[in-house]
Structure formats: C-alpha cells, structure tokens
MOPAC internal coordinates of N, CA, C and O (Angstrom, degrees):
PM7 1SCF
backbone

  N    0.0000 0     0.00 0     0.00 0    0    0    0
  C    1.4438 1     0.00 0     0.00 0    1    0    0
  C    1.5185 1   109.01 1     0.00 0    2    1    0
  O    1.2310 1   121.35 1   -38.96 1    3    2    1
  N    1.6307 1   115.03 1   141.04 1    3    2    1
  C    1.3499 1   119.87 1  -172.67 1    5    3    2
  C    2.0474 1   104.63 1   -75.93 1    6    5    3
  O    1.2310 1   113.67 1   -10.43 1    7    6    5
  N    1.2507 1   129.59 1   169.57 1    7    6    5
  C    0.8685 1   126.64 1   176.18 1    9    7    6
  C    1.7142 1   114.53 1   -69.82 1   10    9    7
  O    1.2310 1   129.19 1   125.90 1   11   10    9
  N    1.1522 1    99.90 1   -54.10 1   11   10    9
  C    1.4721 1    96.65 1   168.23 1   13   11   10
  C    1.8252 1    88.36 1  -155.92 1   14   13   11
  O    1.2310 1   123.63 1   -21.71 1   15   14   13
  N    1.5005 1   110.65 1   158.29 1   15   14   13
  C    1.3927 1   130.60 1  -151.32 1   17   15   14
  C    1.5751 1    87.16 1  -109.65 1   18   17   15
  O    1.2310 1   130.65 1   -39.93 1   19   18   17
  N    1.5103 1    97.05 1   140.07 1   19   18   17
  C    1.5540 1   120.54 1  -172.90 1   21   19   18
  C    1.4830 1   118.94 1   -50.88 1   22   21   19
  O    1.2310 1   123.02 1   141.46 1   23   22   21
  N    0.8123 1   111.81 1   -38.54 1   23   22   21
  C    1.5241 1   125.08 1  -169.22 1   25   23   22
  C    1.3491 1   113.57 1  -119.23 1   26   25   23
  O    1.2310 1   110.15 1   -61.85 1   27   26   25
  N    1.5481 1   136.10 1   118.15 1   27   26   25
  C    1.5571 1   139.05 1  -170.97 1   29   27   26
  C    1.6272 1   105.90 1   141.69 1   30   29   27
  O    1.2310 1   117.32 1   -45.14 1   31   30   29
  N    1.1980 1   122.70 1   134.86 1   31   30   29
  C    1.1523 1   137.37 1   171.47 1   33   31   30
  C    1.6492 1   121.66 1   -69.50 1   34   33   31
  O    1.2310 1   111.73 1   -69.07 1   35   34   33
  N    1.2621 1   133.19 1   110.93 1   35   34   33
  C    1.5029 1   126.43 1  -160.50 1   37   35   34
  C    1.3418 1   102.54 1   -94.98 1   38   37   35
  O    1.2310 1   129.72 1   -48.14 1   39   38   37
  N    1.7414 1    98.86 1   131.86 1   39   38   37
  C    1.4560 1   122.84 1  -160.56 1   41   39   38
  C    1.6738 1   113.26 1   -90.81 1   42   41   39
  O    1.2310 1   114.26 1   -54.64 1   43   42   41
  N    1.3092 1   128.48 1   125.36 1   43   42   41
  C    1.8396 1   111.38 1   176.79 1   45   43   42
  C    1.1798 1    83.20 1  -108.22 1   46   45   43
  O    1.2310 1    95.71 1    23.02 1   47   46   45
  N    0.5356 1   160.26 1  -156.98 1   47   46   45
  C    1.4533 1   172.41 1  -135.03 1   49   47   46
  C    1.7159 1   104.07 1    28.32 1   50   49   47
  O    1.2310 1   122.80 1  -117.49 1   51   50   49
  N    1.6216 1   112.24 1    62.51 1   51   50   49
  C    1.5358 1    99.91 1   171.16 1   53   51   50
  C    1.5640 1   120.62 1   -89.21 1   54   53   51
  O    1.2310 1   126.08 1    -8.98 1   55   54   53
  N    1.3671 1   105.92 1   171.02 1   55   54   53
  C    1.2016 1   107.65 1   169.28 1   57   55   54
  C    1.6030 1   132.17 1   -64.74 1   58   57   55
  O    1.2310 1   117.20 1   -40.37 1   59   58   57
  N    1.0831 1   122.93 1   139.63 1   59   58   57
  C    1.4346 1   127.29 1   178.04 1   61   59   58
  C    1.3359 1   140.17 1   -55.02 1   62   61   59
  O    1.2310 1   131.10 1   119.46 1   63   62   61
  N    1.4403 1    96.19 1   -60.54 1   63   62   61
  C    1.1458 1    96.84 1   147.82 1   65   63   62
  C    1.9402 1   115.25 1  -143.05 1   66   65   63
  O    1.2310 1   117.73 1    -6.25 1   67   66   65
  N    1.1906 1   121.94 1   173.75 1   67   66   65
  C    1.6478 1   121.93 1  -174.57 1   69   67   66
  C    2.0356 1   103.08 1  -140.94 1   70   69   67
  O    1.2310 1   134.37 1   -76.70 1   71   70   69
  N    1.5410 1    89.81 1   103.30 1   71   70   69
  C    1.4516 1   101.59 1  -179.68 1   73   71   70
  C    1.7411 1   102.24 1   -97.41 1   74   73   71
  O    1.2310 1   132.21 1   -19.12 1   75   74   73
  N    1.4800 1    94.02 1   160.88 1   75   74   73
  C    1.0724 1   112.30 1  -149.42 1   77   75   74
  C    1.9856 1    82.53 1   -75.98 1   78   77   75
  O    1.2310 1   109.37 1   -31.69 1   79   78   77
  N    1.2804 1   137.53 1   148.31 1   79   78   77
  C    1.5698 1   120.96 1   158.23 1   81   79   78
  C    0.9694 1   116.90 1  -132.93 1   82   81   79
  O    1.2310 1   113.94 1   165.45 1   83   82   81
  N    1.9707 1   129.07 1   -14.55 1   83   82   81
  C    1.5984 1   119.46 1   138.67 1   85   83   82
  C    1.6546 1    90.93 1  -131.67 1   86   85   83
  O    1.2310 1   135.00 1    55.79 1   87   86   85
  N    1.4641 1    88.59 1  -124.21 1   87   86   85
  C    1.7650 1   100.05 1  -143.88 1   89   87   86
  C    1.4448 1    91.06 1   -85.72 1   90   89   87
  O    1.2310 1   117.35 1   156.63 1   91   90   89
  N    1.5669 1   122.64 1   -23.37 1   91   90   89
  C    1.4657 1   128.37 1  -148.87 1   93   91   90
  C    1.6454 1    94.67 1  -147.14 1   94   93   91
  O    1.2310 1   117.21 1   175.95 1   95   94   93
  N    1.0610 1   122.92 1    -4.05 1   95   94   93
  C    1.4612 1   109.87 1  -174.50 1   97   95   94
  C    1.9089 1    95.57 1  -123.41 1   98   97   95
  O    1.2310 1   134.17 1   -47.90 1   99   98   97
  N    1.3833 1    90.21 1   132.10 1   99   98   97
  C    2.1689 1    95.36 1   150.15 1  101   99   98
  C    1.4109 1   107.85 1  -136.79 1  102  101   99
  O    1.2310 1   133.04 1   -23.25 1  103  102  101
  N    1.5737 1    92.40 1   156.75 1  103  102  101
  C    1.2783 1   114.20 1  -172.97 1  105  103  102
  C    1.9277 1   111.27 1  -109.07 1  106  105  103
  O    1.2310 1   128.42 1   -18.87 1  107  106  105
  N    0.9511 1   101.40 1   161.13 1  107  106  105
  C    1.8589 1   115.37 1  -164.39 1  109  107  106
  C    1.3950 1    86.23 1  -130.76 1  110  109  107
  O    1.2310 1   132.36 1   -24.44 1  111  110  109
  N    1.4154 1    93.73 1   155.56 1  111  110  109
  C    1.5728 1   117.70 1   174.24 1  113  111  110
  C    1.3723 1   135.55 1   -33.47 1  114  113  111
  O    1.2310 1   135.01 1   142.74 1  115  114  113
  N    1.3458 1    88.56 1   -37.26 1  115  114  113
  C    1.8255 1   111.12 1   166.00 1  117  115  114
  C    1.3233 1   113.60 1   -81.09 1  118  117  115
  O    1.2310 1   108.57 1   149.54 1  119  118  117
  N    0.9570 1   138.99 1   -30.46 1  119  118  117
  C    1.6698 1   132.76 1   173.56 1  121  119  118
  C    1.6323 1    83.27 1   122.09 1  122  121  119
  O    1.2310 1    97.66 1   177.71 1  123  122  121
  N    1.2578 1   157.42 1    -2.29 1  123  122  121
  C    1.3781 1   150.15 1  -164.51 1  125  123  122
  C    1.5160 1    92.23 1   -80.38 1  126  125  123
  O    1.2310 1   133.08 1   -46.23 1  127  126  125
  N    1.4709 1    92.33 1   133.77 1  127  126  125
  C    1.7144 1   105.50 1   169.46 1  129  127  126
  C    1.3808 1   108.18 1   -87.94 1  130  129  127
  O    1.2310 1   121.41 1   -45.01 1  131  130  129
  N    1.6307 1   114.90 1   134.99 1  131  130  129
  C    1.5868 1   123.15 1   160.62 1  133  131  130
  C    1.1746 1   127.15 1  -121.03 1  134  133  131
  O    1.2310 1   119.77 1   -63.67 1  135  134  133
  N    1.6540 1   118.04 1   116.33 1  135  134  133
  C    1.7247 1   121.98 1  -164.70 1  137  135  134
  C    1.3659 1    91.19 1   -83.87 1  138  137  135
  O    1.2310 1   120.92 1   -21.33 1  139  138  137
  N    1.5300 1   115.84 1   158.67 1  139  138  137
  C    1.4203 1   134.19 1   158.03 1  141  139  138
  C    1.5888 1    91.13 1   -90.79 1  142  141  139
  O    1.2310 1   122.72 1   -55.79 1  143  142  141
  N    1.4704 1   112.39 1   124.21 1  143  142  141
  C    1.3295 1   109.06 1  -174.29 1  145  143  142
  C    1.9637 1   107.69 1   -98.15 1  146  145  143
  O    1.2310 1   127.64 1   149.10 1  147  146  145
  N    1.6964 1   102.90 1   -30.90 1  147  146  145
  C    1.4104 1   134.45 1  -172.37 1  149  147  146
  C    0.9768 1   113.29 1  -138.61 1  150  149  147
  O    1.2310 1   121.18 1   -55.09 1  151  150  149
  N    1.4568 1   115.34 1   124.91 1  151  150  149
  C    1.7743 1   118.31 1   176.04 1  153  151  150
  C    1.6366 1   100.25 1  -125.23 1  154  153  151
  O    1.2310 1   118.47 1   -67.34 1  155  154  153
  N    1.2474 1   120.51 1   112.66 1  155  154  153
  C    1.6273 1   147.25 1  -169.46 1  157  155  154
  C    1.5045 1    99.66 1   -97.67 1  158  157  155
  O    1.2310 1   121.18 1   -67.75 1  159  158  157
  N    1.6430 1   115.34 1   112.25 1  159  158  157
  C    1.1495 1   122.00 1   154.88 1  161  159  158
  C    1.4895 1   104.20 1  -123.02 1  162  161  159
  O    1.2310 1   132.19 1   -50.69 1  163  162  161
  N    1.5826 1    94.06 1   129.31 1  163  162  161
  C    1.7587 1   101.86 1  -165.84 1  165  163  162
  C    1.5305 1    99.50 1  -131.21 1  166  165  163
  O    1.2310 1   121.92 1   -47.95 1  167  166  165
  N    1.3576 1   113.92 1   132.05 1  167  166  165
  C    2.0153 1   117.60 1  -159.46 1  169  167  166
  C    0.9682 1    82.05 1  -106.74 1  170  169  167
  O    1.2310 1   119.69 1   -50.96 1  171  170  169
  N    1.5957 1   118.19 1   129.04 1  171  170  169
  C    1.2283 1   153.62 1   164.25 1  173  171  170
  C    1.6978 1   116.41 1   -82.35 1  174  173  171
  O    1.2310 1   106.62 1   -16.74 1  175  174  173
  N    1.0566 1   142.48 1   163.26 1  175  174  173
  C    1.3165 1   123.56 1   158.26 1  177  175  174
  C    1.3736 1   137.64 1   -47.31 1  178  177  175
  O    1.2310 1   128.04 1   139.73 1  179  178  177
  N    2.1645 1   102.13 1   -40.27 1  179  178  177
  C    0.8000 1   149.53 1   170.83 1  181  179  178
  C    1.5435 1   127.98 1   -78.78 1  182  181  179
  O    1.2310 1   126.39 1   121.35 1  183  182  181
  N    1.1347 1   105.32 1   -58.65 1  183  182  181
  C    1.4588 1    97.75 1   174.15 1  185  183  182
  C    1.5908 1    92.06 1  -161.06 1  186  185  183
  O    1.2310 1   126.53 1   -24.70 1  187  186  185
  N    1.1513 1   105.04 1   155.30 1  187  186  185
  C    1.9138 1   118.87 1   167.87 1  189  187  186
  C    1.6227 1   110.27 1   -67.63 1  190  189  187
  O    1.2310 1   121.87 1   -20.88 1  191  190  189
  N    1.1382 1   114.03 1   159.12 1  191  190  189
  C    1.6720 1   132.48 1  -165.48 1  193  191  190
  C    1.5222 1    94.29 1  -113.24 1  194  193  191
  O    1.2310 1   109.01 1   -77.80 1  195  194  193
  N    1.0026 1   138.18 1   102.20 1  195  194  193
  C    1.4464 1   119.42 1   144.57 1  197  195  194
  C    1.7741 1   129.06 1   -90.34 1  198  197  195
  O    1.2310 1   123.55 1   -65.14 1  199  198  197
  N    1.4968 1   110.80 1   114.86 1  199  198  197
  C    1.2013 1   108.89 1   165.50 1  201  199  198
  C    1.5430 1   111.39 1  -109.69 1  202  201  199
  O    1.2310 1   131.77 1    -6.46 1  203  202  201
  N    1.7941 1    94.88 1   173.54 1  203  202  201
  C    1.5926 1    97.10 1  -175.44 1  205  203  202
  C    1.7081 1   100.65 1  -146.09 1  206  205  203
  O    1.2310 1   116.39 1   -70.32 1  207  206  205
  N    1.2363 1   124.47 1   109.68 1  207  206  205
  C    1.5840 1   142.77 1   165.47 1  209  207  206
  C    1.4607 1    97.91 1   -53.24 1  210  209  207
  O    1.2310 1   118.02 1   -63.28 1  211  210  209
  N    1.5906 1   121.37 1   116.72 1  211  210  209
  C    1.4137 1   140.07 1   163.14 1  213  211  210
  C    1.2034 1   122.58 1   -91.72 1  214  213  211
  O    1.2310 1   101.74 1   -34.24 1  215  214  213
  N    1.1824 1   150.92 1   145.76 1  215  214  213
  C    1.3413 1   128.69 1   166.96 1  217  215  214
  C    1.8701 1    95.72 1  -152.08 1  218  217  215
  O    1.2310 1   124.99 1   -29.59 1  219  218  217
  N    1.1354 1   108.02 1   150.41 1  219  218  217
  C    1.5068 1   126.65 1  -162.39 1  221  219  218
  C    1.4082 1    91.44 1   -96.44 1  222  221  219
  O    1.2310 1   118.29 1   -65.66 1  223  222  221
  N    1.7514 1   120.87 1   114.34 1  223  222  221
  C    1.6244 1   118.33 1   171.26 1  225  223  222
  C    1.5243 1   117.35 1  -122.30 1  226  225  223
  O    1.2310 1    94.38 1   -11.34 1  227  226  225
  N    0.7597 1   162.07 1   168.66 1  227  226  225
  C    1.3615 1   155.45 1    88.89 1  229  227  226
  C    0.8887 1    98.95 1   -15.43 1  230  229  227
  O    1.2310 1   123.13 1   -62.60 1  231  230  229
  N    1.5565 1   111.61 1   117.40 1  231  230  229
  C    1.5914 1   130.99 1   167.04 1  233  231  230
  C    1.7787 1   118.95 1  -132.63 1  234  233  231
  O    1.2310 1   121.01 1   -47.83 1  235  234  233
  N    1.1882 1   115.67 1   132.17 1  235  234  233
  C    1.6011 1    96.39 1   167.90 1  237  235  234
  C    1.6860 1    98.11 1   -84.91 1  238  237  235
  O    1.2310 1   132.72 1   -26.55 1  239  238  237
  N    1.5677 1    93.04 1   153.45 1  239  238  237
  C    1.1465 1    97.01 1  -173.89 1  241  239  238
  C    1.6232 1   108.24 1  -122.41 1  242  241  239
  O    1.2310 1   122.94 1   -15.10 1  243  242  241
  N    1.4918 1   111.98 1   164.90 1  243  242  241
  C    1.6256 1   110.64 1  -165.74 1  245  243  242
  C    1.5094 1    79.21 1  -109.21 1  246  245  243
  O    1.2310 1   128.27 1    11.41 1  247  246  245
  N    1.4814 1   101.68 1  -168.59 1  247  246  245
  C    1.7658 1   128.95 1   172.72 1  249  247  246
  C    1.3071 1   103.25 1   -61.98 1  250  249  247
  O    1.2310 1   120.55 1   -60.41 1  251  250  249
  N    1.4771 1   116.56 1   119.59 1  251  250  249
  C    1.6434 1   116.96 1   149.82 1  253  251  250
  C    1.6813 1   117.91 1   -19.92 1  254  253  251
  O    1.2310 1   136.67 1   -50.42 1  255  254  253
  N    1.5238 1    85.31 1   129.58 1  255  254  253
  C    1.6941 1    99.38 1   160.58 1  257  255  254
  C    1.7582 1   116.85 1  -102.39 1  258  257  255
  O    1.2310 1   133.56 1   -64.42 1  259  258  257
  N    1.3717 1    91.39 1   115.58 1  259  258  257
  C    1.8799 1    93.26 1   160.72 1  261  259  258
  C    1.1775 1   110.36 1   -46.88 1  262  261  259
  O    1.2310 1   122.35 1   -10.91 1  263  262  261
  N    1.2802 1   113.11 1   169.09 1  263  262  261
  C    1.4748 1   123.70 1  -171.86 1  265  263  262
  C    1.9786 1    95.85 1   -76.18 1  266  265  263
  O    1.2310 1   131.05 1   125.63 1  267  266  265
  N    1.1599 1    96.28 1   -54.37 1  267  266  265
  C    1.6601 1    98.43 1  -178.10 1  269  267  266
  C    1.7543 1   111.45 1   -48.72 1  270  269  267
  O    1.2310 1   125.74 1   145.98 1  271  270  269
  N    1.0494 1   106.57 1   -34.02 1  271  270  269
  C    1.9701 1   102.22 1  -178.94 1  273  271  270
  C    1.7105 1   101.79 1   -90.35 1  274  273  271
  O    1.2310 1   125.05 1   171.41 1  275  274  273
  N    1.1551 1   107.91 1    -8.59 1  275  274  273
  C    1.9193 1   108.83 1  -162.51 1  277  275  274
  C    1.9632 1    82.64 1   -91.37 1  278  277  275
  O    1.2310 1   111.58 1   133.36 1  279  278  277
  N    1.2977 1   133.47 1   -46.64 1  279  278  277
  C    1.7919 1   134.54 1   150.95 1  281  279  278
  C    1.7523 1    89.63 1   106.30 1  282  281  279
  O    1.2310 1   127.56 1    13.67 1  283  282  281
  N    0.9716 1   103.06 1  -166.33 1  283  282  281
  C    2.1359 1   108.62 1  -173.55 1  285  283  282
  C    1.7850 1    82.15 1   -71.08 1  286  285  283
  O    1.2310 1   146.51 1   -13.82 1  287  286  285
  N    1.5445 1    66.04 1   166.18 1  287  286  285
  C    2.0073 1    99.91 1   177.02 1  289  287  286
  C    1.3185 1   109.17 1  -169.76 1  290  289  287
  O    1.2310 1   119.82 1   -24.71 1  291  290  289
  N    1.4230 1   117.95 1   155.29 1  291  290  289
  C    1.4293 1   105.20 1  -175.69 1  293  291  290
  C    1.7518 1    92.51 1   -94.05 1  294  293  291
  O    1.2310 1   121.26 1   170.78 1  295  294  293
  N    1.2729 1   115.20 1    -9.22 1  295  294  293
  C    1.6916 1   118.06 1   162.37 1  297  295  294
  C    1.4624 1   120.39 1   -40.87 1  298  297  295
  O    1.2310 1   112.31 1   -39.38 1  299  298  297
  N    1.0967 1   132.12 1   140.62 1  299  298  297
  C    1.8967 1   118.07 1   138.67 1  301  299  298
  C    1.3368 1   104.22 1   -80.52 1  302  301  299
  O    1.2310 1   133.06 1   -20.63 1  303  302  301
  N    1.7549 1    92.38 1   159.37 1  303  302  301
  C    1.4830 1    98.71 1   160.20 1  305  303  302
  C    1.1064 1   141.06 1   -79.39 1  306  305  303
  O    1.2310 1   128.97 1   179.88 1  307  306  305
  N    1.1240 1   100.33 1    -0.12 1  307  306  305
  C    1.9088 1   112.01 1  -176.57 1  309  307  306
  C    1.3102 1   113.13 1  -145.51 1  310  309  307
  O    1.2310 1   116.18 1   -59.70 1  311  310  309
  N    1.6377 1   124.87 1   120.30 1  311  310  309
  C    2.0137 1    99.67 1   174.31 1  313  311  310
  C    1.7227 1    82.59 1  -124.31 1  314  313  311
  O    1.2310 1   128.93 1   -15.74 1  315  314  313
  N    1.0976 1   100.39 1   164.26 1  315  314  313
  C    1.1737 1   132.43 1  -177.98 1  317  315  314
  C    2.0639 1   152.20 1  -139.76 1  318  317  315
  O    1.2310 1   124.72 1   -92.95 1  319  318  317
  N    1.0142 1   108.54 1    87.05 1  319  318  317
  C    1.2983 1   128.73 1  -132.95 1  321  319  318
  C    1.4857 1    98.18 1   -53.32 1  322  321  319
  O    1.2310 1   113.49 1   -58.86 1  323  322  321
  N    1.5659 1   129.92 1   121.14 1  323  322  321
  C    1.1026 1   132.63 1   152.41 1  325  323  322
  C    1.7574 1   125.93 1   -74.42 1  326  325  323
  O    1.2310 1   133.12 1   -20.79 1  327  326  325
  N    1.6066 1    92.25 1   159.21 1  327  326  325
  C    1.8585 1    79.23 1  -179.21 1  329  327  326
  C    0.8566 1   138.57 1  -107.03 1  330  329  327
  O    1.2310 1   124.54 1  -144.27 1  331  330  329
  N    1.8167 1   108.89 1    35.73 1  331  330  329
  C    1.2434 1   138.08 1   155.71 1  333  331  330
  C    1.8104 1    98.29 1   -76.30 1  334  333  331
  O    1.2310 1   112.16 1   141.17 1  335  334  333
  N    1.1301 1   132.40 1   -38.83 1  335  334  333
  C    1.6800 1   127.04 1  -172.22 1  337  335  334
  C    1.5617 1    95.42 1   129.55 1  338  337  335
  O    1.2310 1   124.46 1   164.41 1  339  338  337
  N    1.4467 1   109.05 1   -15.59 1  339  338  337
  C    1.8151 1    95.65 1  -169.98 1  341  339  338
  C    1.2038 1   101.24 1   -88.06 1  342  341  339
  O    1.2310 1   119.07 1   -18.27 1  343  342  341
  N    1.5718 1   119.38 1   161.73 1  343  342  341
  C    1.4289 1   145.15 1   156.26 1  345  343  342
  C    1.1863 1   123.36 1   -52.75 1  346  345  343
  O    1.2310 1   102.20 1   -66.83 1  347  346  345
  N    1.3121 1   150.16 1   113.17 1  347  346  345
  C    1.3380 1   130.45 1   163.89 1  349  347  346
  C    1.7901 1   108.03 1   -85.28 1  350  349  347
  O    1.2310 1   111.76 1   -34.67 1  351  350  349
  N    1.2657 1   133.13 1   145.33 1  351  350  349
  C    1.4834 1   139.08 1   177.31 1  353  351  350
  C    1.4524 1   104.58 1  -107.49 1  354  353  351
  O    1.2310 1   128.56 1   -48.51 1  355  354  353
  N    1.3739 1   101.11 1   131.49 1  355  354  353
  C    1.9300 1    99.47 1   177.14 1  357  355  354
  C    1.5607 1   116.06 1   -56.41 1  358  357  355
  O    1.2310 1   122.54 1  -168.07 1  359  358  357
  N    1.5266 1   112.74 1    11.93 1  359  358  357
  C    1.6189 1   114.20 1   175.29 1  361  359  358
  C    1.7139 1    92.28 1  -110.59 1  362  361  359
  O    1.2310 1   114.20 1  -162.58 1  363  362  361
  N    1.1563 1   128.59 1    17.42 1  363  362  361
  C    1.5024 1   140.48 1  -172.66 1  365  363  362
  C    1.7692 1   121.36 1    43.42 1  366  365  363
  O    1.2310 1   130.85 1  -160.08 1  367  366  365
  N    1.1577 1    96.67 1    19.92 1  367  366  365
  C    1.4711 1   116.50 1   154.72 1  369  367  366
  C    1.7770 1   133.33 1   -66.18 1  370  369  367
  O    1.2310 1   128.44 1   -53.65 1  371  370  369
  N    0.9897 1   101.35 1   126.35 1  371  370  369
  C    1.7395 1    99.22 1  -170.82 1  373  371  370
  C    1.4562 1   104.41 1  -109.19 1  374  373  371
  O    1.2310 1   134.38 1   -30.95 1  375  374  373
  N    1.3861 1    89.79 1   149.05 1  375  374  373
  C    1.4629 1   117.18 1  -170.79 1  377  375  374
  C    1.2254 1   128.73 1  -144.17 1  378  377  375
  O    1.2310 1   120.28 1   -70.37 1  379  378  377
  N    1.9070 1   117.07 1   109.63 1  379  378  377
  C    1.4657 1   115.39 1  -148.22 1  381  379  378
  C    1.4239 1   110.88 1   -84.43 1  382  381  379
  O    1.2310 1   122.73 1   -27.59 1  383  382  381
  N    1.3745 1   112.38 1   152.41 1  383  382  381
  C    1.7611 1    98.62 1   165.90 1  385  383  382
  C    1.2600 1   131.96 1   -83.18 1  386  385  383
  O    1.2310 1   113.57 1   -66.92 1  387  386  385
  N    1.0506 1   129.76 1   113.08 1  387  386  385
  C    1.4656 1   117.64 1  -169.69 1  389  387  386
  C    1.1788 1   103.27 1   -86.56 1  390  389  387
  O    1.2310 1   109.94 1   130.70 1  391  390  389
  N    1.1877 1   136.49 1   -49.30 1  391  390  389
  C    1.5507 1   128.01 1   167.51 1  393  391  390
  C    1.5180 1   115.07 1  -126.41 1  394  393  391
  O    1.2310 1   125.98 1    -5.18 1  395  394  393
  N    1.3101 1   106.11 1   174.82 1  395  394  393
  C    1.8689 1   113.65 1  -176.29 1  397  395  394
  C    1.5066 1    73.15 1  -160.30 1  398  397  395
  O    1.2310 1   120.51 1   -60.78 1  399  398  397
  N    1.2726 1   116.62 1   119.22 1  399  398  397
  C    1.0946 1   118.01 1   165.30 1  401  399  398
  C    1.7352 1   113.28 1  -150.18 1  402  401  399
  O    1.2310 1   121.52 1   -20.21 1  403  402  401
  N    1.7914 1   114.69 1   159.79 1  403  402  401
  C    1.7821 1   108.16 1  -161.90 1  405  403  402
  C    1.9659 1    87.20 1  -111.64 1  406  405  403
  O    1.2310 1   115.07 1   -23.40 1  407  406  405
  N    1.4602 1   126.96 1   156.60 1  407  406  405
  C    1.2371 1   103.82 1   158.70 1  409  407  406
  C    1.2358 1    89.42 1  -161.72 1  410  409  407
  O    1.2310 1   118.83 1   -54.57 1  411  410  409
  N    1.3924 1   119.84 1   125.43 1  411  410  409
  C    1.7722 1   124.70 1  -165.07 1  413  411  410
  C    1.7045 1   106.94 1    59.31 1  414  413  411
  O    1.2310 1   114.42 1  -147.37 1  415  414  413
  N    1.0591 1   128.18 1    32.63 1  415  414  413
  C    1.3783 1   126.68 1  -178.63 1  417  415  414
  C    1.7266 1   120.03 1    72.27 1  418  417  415
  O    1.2310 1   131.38 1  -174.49 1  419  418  417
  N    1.3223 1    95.63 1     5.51 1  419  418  417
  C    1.4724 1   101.68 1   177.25 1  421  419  418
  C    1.5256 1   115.22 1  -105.99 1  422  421  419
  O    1.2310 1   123.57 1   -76.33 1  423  422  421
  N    1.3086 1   110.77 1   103.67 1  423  422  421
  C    1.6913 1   109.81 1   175.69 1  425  423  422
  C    1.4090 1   130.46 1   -72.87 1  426  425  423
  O    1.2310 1   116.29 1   -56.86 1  427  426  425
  N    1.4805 1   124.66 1   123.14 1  427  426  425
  C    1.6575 1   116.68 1   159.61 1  429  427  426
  C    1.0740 1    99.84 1  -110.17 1  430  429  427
  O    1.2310 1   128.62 1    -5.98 1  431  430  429
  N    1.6606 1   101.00 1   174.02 1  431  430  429
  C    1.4955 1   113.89 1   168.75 1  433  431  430
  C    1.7454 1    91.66 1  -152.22 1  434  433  431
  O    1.2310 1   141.07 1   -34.10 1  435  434  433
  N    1.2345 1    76.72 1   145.90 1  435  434  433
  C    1.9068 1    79.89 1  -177.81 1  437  435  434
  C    1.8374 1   109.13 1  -104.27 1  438  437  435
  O    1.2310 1   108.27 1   -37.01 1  439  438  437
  N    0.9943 1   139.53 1   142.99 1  439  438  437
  C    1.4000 1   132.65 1   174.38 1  441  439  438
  C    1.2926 1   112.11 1  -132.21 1  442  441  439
  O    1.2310 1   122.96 1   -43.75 1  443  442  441
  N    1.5952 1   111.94 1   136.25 1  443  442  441
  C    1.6976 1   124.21 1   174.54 1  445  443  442
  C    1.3630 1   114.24 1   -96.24 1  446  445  443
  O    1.2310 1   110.31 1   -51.42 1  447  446  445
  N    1.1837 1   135.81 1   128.58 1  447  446  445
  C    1.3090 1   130.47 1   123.21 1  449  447  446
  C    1.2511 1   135.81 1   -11.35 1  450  449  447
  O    1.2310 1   119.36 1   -72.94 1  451  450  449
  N    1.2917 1   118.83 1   107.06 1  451  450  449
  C    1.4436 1   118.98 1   175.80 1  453  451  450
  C    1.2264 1   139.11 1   -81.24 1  454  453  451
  O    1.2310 1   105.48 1   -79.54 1  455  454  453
  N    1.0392 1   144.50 1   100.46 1  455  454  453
  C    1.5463 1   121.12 1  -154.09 1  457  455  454
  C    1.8078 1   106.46 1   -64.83 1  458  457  455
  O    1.2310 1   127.42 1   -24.06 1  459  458  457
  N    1.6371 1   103.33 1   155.94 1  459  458  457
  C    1.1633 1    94.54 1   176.87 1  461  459  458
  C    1.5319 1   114.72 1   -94.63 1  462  461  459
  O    1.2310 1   130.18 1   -18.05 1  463  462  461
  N    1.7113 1    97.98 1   161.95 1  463  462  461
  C    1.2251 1   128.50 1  -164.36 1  465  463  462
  C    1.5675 1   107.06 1   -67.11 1  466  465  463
  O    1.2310 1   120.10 1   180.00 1  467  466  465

C-alpha cells in the first residue's frame, strides 16, 4: 500500500471513535459505516507491520455482534482517537494515521500498528 494516493483531498475531521458492529463493519460517532477493505501484514526483520485500509460506505446493517459471536481478528473492537492523532485499540495498542483522505466523496484512511514501546 502507497503512503497516501496521489490524487484526493486530505480529510481532518476524523472519526472519534470506530466500534466494532459485526465481523466486517464499524461504526463512528455519526452512525457512518467503515469497511476494512485490506488488512497488510508486512515481516520486518524486527517485527511485522500491521496495517488496515478503511473506507466510509453506505451499508445496511444487521444486529450487532458481541465480541464472543464477532470470534478472533487481528482487528480491535474499538479504536479511539487521541489528541496526539493516534488511535488507541481496546487491547491499548496505538495506531497511527497515515492518511484520512476524501476522493469522489468516498473516504479512506489507512492505519498502522505501532509497535510497542
């Protein structure tokens, strides 16, 4: 994945926070659905990279999944925007934004894994 893509207007205005609402869908403060479209695990010498491609859809949505029926993921269920720019993950893992970006009215944002400190 490129760092951020040539063409698209870069968005601040992110979301606050993004709960988990099934297996493949989260929801933001506004009720806006965001798919993980790409999940990037890249082996380092050192340690693996995980990123994850977001993108803002119109979705119908079914009944919430508990965490127990939603099963492992290399996802959290919850991140949560600090006001430094980083993510916090309900496993208290942070995760930077590398981009938030709009292009034809369609928003992604891509997010890394941070290794911990």
């Amino acid at each position: 994945m490129a760092e951020c893509p040539l063409r698209g207007e870069e968005v601040t205005d992110h979301p606050d926070r993004l709960w988990a609402w099934d297996k493949f869908v989260y929801l933001d403060e506004k009720q806006r659905a965001w798919v993980p479209l790409t999940i990037e695990i890249e082996d380092r010498l050192i340690e693996d990279r995980l990123r994850v491609l977001l993108r803002q859809e119109n979705t119908v949505l079914g009944n919430p999944m508990t965490p127990t029926q939603r099963g492992p993921s290399l996802l959290p269920i919850l991140w949560q925007l600090y006001p430094d720019g980083r993510y916090r993950s309900s496993d208290s893992s942070f995760w930077r934004l590398v981009y938030h970006i709009k292009i034809d009215s369609v928003e992604d944002m891509l997010l890394e894994l941070l290794p911990d400190d």
